[in-house]
mmCIF file of the C-alpha atoms, coordinates in Angstrom:
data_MODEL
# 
_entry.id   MODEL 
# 
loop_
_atom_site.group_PDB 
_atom_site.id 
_atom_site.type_symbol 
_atom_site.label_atom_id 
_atom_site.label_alt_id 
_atom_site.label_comp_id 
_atom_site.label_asym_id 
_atom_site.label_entity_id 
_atom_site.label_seq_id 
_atom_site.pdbx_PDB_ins_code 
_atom_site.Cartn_x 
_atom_site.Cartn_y 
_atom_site.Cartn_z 
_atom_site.occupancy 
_atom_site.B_iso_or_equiv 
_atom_site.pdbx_formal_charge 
_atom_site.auth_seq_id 
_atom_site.auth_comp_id 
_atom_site.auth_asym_id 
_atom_site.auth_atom_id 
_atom_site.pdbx_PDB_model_num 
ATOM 1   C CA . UNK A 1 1   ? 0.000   0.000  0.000  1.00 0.00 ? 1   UNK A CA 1 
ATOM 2   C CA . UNK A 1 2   ? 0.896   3.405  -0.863 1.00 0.00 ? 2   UNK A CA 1 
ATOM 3   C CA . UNK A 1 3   ? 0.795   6.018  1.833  1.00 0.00 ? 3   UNK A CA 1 
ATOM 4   C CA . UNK A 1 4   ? 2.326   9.152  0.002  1.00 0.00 ? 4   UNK A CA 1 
ATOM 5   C CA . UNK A 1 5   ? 2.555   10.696 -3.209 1.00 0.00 ? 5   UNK A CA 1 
ATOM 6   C CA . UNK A 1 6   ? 5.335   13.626 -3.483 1.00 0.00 ? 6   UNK A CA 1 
ATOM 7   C CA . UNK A 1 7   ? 4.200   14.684 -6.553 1.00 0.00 ? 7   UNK A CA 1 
ATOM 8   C CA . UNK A 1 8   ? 1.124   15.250 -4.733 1.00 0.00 ? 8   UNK A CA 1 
ATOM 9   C CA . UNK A 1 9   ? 2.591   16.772 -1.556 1.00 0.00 ? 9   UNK A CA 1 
ATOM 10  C CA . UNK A 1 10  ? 5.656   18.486 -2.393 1.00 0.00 ? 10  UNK A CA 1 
ATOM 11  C CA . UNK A 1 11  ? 5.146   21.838 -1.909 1.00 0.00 ? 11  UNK A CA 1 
ATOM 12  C CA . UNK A 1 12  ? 3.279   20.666 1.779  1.00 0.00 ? 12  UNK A CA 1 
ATOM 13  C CA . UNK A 1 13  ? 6.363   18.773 2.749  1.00 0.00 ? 13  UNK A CA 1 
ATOM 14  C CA . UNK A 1 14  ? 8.545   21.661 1.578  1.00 0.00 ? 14  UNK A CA 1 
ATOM 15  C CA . UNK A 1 15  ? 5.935   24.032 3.758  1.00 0.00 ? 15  UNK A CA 1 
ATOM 16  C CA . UNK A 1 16  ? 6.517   21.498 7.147  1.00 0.00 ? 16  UNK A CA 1 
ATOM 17  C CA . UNK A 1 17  ? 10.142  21.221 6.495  1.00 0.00 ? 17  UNK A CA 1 
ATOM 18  C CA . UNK A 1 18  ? 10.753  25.178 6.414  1.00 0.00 ? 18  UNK A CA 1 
ATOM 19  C CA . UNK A 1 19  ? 8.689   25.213 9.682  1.00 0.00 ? 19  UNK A CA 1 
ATOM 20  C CA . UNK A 1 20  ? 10.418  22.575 11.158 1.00 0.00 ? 20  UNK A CA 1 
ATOM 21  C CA . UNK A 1 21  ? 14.357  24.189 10.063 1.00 0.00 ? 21  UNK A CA 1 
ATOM 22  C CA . UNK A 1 22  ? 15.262  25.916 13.238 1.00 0.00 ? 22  UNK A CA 1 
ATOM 23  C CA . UNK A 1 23  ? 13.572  23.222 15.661 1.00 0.00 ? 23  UNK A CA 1 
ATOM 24  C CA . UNK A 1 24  ? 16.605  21.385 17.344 1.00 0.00 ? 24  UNK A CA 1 
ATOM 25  C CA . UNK A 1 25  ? 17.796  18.053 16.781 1.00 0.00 ? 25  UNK A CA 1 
ATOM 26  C CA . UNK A 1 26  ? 14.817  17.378 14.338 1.00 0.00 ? 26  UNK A CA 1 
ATOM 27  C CA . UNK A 1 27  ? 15.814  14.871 11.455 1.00 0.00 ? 27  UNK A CA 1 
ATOM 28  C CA . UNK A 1 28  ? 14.556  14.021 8.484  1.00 0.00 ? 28  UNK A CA 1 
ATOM 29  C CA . UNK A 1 29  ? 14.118  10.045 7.440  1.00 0.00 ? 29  UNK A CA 1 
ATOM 30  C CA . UNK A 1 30  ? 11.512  7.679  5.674  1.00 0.00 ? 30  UNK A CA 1 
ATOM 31  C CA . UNK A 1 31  ? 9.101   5.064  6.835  1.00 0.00 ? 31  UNK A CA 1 
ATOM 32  C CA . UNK A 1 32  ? 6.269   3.527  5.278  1.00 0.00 ? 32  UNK A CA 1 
ATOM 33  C CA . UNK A 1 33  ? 7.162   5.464  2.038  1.00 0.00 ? 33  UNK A CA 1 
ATOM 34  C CA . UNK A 1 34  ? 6.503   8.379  4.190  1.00 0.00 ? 34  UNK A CA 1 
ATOM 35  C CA . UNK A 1 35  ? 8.820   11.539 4.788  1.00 0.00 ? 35  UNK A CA 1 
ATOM 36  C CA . UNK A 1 36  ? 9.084   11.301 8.921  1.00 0.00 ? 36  UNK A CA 1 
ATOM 37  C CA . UNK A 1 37  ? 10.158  13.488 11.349 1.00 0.00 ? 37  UNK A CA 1 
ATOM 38  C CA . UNK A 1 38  ? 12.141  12.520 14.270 1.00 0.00 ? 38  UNK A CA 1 
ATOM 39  C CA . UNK A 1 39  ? 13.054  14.619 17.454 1.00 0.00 ? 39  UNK A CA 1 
ATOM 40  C CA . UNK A 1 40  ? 16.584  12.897 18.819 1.00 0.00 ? 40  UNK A CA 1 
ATOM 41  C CA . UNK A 1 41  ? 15.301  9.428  17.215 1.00 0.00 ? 41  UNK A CA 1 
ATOM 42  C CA . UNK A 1 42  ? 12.004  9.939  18.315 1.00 0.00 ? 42  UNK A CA 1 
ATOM 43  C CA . UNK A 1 43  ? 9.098   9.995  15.759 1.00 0.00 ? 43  UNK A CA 1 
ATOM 44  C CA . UNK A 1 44  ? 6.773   13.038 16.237 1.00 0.00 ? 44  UNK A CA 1 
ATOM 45  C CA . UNK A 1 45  ? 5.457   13.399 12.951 1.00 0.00 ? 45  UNK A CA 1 
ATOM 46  C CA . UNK A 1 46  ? 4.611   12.211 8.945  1.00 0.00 ? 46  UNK A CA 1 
ATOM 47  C CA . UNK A 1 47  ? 3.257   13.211 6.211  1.00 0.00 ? 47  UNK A CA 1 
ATOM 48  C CA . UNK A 1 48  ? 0.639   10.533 3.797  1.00 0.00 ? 48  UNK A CA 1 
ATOM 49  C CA . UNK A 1 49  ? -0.633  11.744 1.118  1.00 0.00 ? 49  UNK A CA 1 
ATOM 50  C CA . UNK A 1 50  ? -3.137  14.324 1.628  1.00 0.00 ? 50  UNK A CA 1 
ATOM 51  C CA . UNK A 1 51  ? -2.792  14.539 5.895  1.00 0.00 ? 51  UNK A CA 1 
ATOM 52  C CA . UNK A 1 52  ? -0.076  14.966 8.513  1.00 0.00 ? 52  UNK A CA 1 
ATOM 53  C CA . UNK A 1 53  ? 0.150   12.356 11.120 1.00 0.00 ? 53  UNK A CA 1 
ATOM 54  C CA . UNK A 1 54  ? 1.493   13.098 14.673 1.00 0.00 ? 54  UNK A CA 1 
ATOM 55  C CA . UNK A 1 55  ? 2.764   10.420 17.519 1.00 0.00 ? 55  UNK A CA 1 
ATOM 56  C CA . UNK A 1 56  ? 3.607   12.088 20.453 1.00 0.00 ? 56  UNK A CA 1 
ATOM 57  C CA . UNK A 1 57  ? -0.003  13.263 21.635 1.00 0.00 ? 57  UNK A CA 1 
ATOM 58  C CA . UNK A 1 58  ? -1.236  12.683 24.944 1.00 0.00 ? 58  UNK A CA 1 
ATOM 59  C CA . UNK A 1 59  ? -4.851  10.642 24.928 1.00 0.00 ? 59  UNK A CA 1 
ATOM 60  C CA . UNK A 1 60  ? -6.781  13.905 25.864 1.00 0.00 ? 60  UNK A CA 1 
ATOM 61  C CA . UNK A 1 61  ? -4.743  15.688 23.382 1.00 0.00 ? 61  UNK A CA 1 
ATOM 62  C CA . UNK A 1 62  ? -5.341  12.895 20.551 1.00 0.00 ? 62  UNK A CA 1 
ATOM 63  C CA . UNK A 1 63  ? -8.904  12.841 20.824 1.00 0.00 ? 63  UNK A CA 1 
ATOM 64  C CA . UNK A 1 64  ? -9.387  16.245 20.955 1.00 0.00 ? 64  UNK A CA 1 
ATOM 65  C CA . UNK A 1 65  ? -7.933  16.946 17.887 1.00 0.00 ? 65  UNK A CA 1 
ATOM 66  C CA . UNK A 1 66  ? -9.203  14.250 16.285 1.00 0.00 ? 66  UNK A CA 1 
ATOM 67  C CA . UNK A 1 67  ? -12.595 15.722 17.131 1.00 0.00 ? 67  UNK A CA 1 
ATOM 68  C CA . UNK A 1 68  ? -11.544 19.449 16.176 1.00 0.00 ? 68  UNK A CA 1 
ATOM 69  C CA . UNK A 1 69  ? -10.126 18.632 12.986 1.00 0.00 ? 69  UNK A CA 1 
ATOM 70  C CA . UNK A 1 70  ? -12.046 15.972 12.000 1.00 0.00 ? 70  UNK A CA 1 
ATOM 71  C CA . UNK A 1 71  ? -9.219  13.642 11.756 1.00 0.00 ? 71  UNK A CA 1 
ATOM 72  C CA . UNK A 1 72  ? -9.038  9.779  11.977 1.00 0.00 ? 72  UNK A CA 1 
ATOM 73  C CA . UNK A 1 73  ? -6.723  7.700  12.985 1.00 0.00 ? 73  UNK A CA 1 
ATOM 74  C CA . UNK A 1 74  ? -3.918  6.525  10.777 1.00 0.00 ? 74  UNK A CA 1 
ATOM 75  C CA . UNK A 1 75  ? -4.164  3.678  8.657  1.00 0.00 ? 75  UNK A CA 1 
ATOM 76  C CA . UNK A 1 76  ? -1.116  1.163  8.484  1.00 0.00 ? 76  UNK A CA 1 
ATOM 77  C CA . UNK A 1 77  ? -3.039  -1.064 5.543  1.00 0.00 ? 77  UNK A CA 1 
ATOM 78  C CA . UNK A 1 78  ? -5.991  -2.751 7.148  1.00 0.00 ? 78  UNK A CA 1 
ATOM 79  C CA . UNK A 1 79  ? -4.666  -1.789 10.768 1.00 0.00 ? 79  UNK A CA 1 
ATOM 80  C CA . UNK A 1 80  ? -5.549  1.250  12.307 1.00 0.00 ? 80  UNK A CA 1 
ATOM 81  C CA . UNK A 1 81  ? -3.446  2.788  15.045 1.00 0.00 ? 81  UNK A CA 1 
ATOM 82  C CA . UNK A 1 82  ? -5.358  4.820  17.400 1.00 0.00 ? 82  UNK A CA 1 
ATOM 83  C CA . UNK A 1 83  ? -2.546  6.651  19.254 1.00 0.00 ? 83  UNK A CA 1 
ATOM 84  C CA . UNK A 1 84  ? -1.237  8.431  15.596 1.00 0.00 ? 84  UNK A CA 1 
ATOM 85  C CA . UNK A 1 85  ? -4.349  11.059 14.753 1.00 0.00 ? 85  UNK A CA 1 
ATOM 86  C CA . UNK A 1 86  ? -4.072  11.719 10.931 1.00 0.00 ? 86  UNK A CA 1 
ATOM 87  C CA . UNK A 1 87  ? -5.122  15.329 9.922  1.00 0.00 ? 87  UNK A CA 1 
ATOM 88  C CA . UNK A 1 88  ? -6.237  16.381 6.925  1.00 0.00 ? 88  UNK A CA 1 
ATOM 89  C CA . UNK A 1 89  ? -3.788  18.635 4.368  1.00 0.00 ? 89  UNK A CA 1 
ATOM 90  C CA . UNK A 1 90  ? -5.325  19.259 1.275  1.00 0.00 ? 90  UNK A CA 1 
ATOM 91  C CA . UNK A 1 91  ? -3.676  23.018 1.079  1.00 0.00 ? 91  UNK A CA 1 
ATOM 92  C CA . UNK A 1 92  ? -0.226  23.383 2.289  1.00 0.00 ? 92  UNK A CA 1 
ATOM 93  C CA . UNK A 1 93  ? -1.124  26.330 3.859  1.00 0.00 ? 93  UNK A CA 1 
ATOM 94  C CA . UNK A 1 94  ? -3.444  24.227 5.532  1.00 0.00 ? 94  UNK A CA 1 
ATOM 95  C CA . UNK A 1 95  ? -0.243  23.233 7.898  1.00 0.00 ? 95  UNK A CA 1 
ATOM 96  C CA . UNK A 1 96  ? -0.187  26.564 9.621  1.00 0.00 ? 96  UNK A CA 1 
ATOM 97  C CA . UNK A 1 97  ? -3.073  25.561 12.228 1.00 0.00 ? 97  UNK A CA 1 
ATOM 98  C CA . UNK A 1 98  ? -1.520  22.469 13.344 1.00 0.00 ? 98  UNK A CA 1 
ATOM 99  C CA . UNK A 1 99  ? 2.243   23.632 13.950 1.00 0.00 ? 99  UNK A CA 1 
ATOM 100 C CA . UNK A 1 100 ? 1.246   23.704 17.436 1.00 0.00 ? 100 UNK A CA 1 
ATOM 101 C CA . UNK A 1 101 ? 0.239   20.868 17.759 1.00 0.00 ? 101 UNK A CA 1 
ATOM 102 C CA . UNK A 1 102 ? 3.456   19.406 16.121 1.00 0.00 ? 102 UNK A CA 1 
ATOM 103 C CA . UNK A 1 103 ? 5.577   21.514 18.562 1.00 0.00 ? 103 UNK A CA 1 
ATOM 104 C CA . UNK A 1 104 ? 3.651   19.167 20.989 1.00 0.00 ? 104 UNK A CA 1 
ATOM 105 C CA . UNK A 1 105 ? 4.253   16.238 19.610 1.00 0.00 ? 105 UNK A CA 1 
ATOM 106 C CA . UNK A 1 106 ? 8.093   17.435 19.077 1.00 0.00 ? 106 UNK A CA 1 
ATOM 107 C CA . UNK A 1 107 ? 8.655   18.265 23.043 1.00 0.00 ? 107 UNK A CA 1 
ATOM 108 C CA . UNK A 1 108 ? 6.821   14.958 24.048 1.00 0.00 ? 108 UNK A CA 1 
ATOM 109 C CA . UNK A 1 109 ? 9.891   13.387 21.445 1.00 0.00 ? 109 UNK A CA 1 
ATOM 110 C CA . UNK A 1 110 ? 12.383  15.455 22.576 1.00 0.00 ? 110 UNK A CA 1 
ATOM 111 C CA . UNK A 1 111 ? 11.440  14.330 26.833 1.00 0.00 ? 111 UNK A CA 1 
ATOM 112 C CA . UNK A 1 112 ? 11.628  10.514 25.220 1.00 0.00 ? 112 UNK A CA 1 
# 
């Protein structure tokens, strides 16, 4: 199964990445296809085509958004994995009202 297109979400991932530039010790890597985001090894965030997945949310925090943003939980083929909320991107400018909530998951990463 395919989980992201870059043709499709270039300019989103170039959008995240330039917001992401001065955050410390964030690196860059790939997993499930996917451009991922680590904060000293830890995975806070991906893109998939057409959303933005985070992994360092507390349960309040997860189902909240999921609820404010209409999200649903990421897909890993048939298997869904509650604790990763997947947000919808169709606009990278879309990205803007959920850097906070990456910055979350990101300082969650960063405590281990």
């Amino acid at each position: 199964m395919k989980y992201y297109d870059e043709t499709e979400m270039a300019e989103t991932r170039e959008a995240l990445e330039a917001a992401l530039a001065d955050w410390p010790g964030v690196t860059r890597t790939r997993m499930f296809g996917c451009p991922c985001y680590k904060a000293d090894e830890h995975l806070f965030a991906f893109l998939v085509t057409g959303g933005l997945v985070l992994t360092r949310l507390t349960k309040t925090e997860k189902d909240a958004v999921l609820k404010r943003f209409k999200g649903v939980p990421f897909r890993a083929g048939p298997k869904s994995v509650p604790g990763w909320p997947q947000l919808p991107v169709p606009r990278p400018a879309d990205l803007k009202r959920y850097l906070p909530l990456v910055r979350k998951s990101y300082t969650t990463a960063l405590a281990g």
